[in-house]
N, C-alpha and C positions, 0 to 999 in steps of 0.2 A: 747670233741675234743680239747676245746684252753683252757680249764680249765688250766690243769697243766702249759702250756705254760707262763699263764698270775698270775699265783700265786695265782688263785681260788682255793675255797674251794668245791663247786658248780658253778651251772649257773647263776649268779645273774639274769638276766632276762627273766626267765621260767612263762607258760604262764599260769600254774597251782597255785590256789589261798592257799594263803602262809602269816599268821599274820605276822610272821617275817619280812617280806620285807615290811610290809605296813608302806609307809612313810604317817604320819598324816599331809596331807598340811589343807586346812584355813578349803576349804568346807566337808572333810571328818573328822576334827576331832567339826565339829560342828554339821552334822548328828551321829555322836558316841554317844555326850554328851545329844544332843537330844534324840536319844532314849534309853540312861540311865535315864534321865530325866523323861520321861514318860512315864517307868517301875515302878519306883520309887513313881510317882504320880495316879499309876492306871487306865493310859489313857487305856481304850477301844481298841483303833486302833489307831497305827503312820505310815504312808506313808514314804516311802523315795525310790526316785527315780536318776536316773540316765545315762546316755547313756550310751550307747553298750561299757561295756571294760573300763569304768569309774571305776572300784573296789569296788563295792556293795557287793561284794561275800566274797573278802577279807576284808570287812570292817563288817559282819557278822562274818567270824570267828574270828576276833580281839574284836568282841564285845563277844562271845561266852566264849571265854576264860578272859576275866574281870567278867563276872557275878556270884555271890556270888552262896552255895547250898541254899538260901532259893527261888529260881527259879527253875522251874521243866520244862523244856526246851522242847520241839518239833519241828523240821527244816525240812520243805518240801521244797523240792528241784525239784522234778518230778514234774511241774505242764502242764496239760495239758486238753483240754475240752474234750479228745479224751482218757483219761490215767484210765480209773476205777470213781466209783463212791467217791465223796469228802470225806464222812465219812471215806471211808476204809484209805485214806491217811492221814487223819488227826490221827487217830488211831494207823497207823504204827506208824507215826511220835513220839509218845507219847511210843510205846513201847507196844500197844494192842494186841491182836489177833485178825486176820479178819479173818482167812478163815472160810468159808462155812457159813459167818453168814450174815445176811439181816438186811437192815438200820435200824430196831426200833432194834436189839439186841446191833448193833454198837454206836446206839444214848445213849444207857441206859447204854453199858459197859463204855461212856466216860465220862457218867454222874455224872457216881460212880466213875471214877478216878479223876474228877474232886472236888468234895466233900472229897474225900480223902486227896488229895492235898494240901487242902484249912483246914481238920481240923487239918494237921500238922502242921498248922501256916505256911505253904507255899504258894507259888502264881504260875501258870499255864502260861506260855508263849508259844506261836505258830508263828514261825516264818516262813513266804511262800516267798519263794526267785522264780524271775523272776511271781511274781504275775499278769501281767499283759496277761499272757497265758489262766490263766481259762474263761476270759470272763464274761459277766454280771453276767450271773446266779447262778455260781458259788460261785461269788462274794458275790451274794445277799443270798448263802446258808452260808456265813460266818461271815454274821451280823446275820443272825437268831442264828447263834451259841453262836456271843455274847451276846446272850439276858440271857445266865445261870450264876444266882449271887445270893451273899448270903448274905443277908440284903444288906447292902450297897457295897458290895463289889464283882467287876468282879469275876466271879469263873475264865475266861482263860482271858486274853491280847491279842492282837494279832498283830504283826510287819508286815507290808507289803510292797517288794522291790521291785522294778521293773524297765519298761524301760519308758521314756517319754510318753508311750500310755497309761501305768498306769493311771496318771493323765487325760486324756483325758476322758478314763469310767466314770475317778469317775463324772465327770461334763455331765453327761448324767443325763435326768431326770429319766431312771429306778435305779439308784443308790442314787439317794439323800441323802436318809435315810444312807445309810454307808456315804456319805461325811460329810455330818451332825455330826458321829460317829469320825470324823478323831479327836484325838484329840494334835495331833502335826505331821507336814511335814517337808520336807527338799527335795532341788533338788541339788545333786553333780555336781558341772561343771567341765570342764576340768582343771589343771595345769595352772598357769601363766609362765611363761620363768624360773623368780629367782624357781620359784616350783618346775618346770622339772628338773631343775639343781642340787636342792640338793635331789629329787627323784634321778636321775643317781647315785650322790653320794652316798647316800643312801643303796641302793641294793647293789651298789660295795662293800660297809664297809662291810653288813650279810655275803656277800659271800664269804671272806678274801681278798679280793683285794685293789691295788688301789687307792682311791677316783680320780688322776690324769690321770685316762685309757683312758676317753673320754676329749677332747680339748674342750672349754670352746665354742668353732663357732660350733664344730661337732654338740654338745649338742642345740645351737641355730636351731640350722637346723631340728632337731630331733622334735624340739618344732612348729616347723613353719610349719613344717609335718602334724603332729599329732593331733593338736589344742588342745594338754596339754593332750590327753587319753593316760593316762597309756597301756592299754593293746598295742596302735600303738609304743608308745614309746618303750618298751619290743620287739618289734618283729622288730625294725629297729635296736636297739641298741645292740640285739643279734645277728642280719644276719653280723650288721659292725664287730662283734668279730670275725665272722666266715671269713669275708673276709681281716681282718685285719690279722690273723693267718693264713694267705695263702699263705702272702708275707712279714711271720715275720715281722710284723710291731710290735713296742715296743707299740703304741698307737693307738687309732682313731682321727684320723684331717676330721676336713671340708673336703678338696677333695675325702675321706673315705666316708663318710658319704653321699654324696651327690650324689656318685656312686651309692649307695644303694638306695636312695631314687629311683633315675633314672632305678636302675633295677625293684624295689618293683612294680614302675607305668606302666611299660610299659604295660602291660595287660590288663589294664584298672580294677582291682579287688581291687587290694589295694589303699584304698581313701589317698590322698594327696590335698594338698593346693598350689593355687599360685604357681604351676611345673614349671612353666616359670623363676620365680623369683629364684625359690630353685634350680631348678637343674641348673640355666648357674652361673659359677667359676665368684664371684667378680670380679674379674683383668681380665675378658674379658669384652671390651668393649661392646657396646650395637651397633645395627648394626645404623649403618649412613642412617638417612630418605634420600627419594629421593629426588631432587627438583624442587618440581613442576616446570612444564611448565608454557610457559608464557600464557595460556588461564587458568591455572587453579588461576593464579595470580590476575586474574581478578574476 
């Protein structure tokens, strides 16, 4: 819709996970290098977790696309307690055949892919994105999996992303044994201000635009929203494109921006911060207390 209008190439902030646009701020490019790190070192299991819309996903496929061929990659995506038995997914994931076949034939075909794997001088990575769905049991079927190695060495790895509940399982006492097993973590937090700002910029550059589209307060406001999550920042600073291209506007300013936020909350669905603070315009005054009466002076 304001693509062409604004000199894009694309949407710079589409809600669909995209390595191109990932801007590496502190904490995502140190879960990156972490779990390069502990690919590299044979770790068992790395944790990394992150809230709703933090770019876990995006930071998966930006690590997917660095990984060398001596990694033979599998990425479940579907996780669920309710989704098929575990084997059959981890199976797909790797490129197996499941149908019509039952868990010792599924245990045995990944056994032999795994040994295969491993006598190409190769190594087996399992990646479970939004981990935190399968639930203990599951969980606890995916340490038993790591128990298959050969002399000293994992036959699979395994990466597990998630949402803050992640972390939570793992400190139950039916999980110990896999906490035990973590052998590097990381928790993504949100954006700092100078972050968000050269994230905006950011995305504007992949997308041919720009970098000056958003006003330097628009972007504050954006941040004060959002509490630094990517995915809120993307959905406020796309709806301001939309309403900025409404009324031919060359840019977004604050009073832009702060319209949006105010429409985004009214419904109570889209989470905001501080709405008081965000949506009333600087240069309005703040209203004049009353003053008290003379009993309350007492």
């Amino acid at each position: 819709m304001y693509e062409k209008f604004y000199g894009l190439k694309e949407k710079p902030f589409a809600l669909r996970p995209d390595a191109r646009f990932l801007y590496l701020a502190k904490h995502h490019t140190k879960a990156l290098l972490l779990m390069e790190y502990g690919l590299l070192n044979d770790a068992s299991f790395l944790l990394i977790t992150g809230e709703v819309g933090a770019g876990k996903t995006t930071l998966i496929r930006c690590l997917l696309d660095r990984l060398d061929e001596s990694l033979v990659v599998g990425l479940m995506s579907h996780t669920s307690r309710e989704s098929g038995r575990l084997l059959q997914w981890v199976c797909l994931s790797f490129g197996l055949p499941v149908k019509g076949k039952e868990d010792v034939e599924l245990y045995d075909d990944l056994v032999h892919f795994l040994i295969e794997v491993y006598a190409q001088g190769k190594r087996a990575v399992l990646i479970v994105d939004e981990a935190q769905n399968l639930g203990r049991q599951r969980l606890e079927e995916l340490r038993l999996l790591s128990n298959l190695n050969a002399d000293q060495d994992f036959l699979l790895q395994m990466i597990l992303v998630g949402q803050p509940e992640l972390r939570d399982l793992m400190q139950t006492v039916q999980l110990r044994q896999l906490a035990q097993r973590i052998g590097a973590d990381y928790h993504i937090g949100g954006l700092t201000a100078g972050e968000t700002m050269a994230y905006v910029q950011h995305r504007l550059k992949v997308a041919g635009g720009s970098e000056e589209l958003f006003t330097p307060e628009s972007v504050r406001l954006a941040f004060a929203s959002s509490r630094g999550i990517p995915r809120i920042i993307n959905q406020l600073c796309d709806t301001a494109l939309v309403y900025a291209y409404s009324e031919q506007r060359p840019f977004v300013d604050e009073d832009l921006m702060r319209e949006v936020i105010r429409d985004r909350t009214k419904g109570g669905i889209f989470p905001a911060r501080s709405m008081r603070a965000i949506a009333q315009p600087r240069s309005q005054p703040a209203a004049a207390q009353p003053t008290p009466s003379e009993p309350e002076r007492r």
